[in-house]
N, C-alpha and C positions, 0 to 999 in steps of 0.2 A: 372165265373163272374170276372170281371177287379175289379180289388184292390180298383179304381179311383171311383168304382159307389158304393162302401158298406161302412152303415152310422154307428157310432162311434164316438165319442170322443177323442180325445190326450189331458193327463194330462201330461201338460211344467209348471218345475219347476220355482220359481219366486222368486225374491228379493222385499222388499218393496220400492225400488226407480227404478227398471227394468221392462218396460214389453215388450214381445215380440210383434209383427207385429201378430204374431197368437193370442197371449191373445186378444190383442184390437180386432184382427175381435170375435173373439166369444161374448166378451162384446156388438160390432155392432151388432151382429145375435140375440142377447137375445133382444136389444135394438127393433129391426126390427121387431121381431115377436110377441112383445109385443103391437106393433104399426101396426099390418098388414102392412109395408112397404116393397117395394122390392127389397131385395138385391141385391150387387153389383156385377162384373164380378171378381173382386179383391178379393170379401170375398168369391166367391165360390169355385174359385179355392183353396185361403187357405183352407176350410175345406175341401177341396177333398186332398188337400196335407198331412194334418194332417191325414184324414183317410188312404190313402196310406202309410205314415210311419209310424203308428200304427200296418199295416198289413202284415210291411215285415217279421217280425221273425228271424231278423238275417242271412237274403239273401242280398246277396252282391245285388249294385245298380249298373248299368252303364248307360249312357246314359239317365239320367234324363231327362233333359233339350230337348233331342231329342222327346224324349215320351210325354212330356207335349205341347210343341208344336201343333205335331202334332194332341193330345184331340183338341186342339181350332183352331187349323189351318181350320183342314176339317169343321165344322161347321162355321166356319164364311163364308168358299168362300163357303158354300152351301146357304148359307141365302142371302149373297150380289147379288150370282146368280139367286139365286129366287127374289128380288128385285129388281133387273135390267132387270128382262123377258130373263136371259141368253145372254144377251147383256156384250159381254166379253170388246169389249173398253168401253162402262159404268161402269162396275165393276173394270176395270184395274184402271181408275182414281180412282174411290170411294179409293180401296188398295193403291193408291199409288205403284204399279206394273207395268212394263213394259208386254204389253200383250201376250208378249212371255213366259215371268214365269208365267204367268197368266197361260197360254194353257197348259204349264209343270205341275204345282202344280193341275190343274185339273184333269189333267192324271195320277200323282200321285194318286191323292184318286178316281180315279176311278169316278170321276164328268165328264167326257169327253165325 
């Protein structure tokens, strides 16, 4: 099971004039679910963040930033794809992509 999908809590420590960017989305998530409202792209990945560094144990990290990417990357060109009826210059506009990395980054995750 990916780190990214197993759910948990991270207790960050607090000042009374400090709060982190995590604290506030948890305060959002309390706030949300109290409200049936639905969450944001922002605060999910926070708590997926929060769960992944809860779960490392003291395992070196590299390549963060590459691996988080990539979680959002492949579902978005799969959803734009599917909303464009696979219409790659539809979708290259929508991304803002030239449809050349458009055709790359599909072949990348195996979307092609």
């Amino acid at each position: 099971m990916n780190k990214l999908d197993e759910s948990s809590t991270l207790a960050m420590p607090t000042t009374p004039t400090t709060r982190s960017s995590f604290q506030i989305a948890e305060q959002v998530d309390s706030y949300s679910q109290q409200g049936n409202q639905e969450s944001t792209l922002r605060s999910e990945v926070e708590k997926s963040l929060r769960r992944y560094f809860q779960h490392l144990e003291n395992e070196p990290v590299t390549d963060l930033h590459c691996m988080v990417m990539s979680e959002v990357e492949a579902p978005l060109l799969e959803a734009v794809m599917h909303y464009t009826r696979n219409n790659q210059s539809k979708a290259s506009i929508m991304l803002g992509l030239n449809r050349g990395t458009l055709r790359t980054k599909l072949k990348l995750y195996g979307l092609l």
